[in-house]
Every structure is written in C-alpha cells, then in structure tokens.
N, C-alpha and C positions, 0 to 999 in steps of 0.2 A: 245815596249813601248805602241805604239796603243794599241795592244791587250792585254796589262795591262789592263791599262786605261777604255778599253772597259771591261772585267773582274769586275774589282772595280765597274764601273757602273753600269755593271749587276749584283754585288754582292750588290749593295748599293740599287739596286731598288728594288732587291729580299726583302731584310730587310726590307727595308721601308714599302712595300707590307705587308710583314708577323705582324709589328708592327700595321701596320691599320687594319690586321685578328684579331690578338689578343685581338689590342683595342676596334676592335667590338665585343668579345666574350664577354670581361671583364663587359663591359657597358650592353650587353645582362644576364647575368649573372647576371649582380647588379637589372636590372630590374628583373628579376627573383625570385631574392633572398626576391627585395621588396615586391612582389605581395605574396609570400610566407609568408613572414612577417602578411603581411597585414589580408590575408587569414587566419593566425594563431591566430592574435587580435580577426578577427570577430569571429572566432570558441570559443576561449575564454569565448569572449563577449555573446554568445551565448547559452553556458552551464551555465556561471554563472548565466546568468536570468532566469534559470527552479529553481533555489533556490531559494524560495518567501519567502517571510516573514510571520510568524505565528501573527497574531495580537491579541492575546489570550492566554493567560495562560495556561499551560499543566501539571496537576500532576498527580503525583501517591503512594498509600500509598504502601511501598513493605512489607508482610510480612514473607520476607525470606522463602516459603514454594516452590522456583523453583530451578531447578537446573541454577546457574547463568550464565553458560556456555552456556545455551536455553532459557534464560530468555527474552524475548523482549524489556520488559521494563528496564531492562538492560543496553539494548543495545543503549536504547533511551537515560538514562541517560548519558551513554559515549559519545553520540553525542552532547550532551546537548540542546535535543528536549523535553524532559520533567521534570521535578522537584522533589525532592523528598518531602513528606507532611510529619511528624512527627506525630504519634497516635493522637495527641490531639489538628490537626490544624485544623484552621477556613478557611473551604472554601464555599463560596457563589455558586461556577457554578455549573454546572450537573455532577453528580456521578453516574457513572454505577457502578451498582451492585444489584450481583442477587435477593439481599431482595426487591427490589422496587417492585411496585406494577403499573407502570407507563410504557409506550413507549418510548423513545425518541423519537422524531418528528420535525417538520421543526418550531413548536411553541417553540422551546428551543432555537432560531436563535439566538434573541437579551441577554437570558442570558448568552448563552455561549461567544458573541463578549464581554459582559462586563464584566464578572468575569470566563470566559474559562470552563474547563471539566476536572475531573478526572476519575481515574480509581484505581480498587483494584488490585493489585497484589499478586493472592493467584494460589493453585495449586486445582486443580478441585474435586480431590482425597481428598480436605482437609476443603470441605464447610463446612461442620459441627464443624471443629473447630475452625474456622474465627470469629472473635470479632465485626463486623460488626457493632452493637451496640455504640463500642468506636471512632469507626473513623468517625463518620457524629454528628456534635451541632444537637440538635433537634429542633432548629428554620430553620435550612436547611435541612429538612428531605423531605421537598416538590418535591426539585430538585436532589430526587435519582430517575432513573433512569435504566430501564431493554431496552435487545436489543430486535429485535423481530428477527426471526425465520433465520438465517443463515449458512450457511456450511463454516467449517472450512477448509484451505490450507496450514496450519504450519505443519512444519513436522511430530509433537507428535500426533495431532490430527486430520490428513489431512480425509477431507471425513466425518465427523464426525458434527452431525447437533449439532451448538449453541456453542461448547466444542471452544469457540475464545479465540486466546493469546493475550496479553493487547494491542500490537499496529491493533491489526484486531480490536477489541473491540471499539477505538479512531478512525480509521478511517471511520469505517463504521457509527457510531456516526457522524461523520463531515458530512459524503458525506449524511444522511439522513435529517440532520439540515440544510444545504446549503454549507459547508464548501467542497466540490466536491475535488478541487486541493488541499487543505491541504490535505483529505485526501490521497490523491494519491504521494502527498510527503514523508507522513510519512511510505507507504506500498513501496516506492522505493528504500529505505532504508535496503529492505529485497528481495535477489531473486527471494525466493517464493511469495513475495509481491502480484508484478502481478497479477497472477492467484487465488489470493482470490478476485479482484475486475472483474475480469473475470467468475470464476464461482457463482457469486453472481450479476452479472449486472442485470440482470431482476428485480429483486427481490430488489436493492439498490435503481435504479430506479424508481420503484414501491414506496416504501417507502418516496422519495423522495418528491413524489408526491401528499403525503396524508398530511392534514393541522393539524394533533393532532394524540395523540396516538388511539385514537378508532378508526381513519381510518385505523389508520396501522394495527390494530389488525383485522380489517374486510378485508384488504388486505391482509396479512398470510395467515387468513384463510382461505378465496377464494383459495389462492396459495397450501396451503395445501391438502383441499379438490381434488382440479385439480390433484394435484401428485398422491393422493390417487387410484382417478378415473383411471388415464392412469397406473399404478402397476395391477391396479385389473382387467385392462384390458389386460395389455400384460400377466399376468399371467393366466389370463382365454384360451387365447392363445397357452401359451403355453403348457399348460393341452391338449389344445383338439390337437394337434399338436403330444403329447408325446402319448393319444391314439389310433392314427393310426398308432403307428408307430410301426417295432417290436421290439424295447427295453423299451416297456411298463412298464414290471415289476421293469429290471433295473432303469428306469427314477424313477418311481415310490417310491423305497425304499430309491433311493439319495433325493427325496424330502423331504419325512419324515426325 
C-alpha cells in the first residue's frame, strides 16, 4: 500500500510537473504567436504605406497602334493608375507629345498638381500617322509638352535613346517636375521599371534641377556634347591600340 501510495505520488507529481511544462510552452507559444502577429501588422503596415496617393490626374489617349499584351499604358489602365481620354477630351494639364515644341520642366509643377498630365499612346513606327492635331483644344496647346534626351529600359526598345513606353514617358515627366516618388511608383509597377530610373539618374537629376525648359535643353546638350567627347575618345583609342597591334587588318575591315 505504501508503495502505492508512494507510486500515485510520484505518478501525480510527475503530472503535475509535466502540466506546469506544457503550460509553460502553451503561454510561450501564445507569446510567440502574438509577437508574430504583431510583426505581421507592422509588415503590413509597412508595405501599404509605399502605396501613396497620386494627387493628380493621369490620362491617356490610346490609339490602339500597341500590341496590348506590351502596352504599358495598358497596363496602367488595369491598375487603374491612369484614365482613359476620348479623341475629343478637354484636358487642361501637360501633354507629352512628340509635336511640342517645349521641355517639360519643374515650371509645369503647379499645372500638373492642378489639372495632372497626359500622355499619347501611339506606336513609334506610327508617327506619321498619329492625328495629333485632334487630341489637344487649341486653347491648351501651350501645355504640350516634349521630353528631353533619355535612354529607353522597356523591353521593345531597351537601350534605345528617346524610343520611351508611355509609363517611362509619365514618370520621367513627374520626377523632372518634382513629382520624384510618383514617379518611382508608377515605374514599380514594372520589373524593368527599376533600371529605367537607374540608367537615367544622372541625367533625371539633372533635369530636375533646371528651372525651365532652356535649361534643360542647355543641360542635354552639355550631356550630349560630354557623351560625344568621351566615344570620340575611347574610339581614337581604340584605333591607336588596333594599330599596334597584329590583327590590324582584321580589326580594320570589322570596322568598316
């Protein structure tokens, strides 16, 4: 009977013991689970505050001349980051597009916050038979709108100086006006996004920096000029490189 007794007590204490293990896991566990929680709110919390809000109108007139599967502004429209404008709408803000005669510049800040920016949606292949004409009132023909001098990173036309798809066109637009993080909203939207405001920082920057479009136009060209210079130089380079060297002739005739 003792050693029952004594059994039962060590079988009861064993338990108890083990109930106090468990109920310390449970409780560790739940603390766990909360911090987890919690951690999951703030990440949340976190990513939804890189989505800012556009406080400005976004259109676009599309004239069906992309492939829609590549289209960007498209793509925008599915988001519903930009608008669609009918042939014969009235828009007051900045229009890109290639007929202006104008920069965009950081002096188009205040019209684009009050009546936003559009863009054409045509295929580059198809300038010449773009109606240009029909899509801008000629009382707003002031705030059309050319970009100045930048390299394309869209698939179609990666590498390719000016040749921008409509949301390159919009962003680079923002980020030269003030609109910086719009921009960089709207190109995040695209993988290649990225590396269009990567391989144009300088140059965005630049831009950003000039108060009107003749600055910006004296900034290209500066920029251009420089490009010019260092081509003509590393090419002079490598002329005098190819003849010392013995595959002169071959080098020679691959250049031609």
């Amino acid at each position: 009977m003792s050693t029952t007794n004594k059994n039962e007590e060590s079988c009861s204490c064993d338990d108890e013991e083990t109930c106090q293990n468990l109920s310390k896991v449970k409780i560790e566990d739940d603390e766990d689970s909360e911090a987890e929680n919690t951690l999951s709110d703030h990440s949340k919390t976190s990513e939804d505050s890189v989505e800012i809000e556009v406080p400005f109108r976004v259109g676009m007139w599309d004239l069906k001349q992309c492939d829609p599967k590549r289209c960007t502004g498209r793509k925008l429209m599915r988001l519903e980051m930009i608008d669609k404008l009918g042939m014969s709408a009235m828009f007051n803000g900045i229009v890109l597009t290639p007929v202006a005669t104008e920069s965009v510049s950081a002096k188009d800040n205040q019209i684009i916050a009050k009546y936003g920016m559009a863009v054409v949606d045509c295929s580059w292949a198809r300038l010449h038979d773009t109606p240009f004409h029909k899509l801008q009132h000629r009382k707003t023909k002031k705030n059309l709108r050319l970009l100045p001098y930048l390299v394309a990173a869209n698939p179609i036309n990666y590498g390719h100086p000016s040749k921008l798809s409509c949301v390159e066109a919009l962003a680079a637009a923002m980020y030269i006006a003030g609109f910086k993080e719009i921009g960089d909203l709207y190109m995040s939207k695209f993988n290649w996004g990225p590396t269009f405001i990567r391989i144009n920082k300088e140059l965005l920057e630049g831009y950003a920096e000039c108060k009107d479009g003749k600055e910006i136009v004296s900034f290209q060209n500066h920029y251009l000029d420089q490009l010019d210079n260092s081509y003509y130089n590393k090419s002079s380079s490598t002329e005098s490189c190819s003849e010392s060297s013995d595959d002169d002739v071959e080098t020679t005739v691959r250049n031609q």
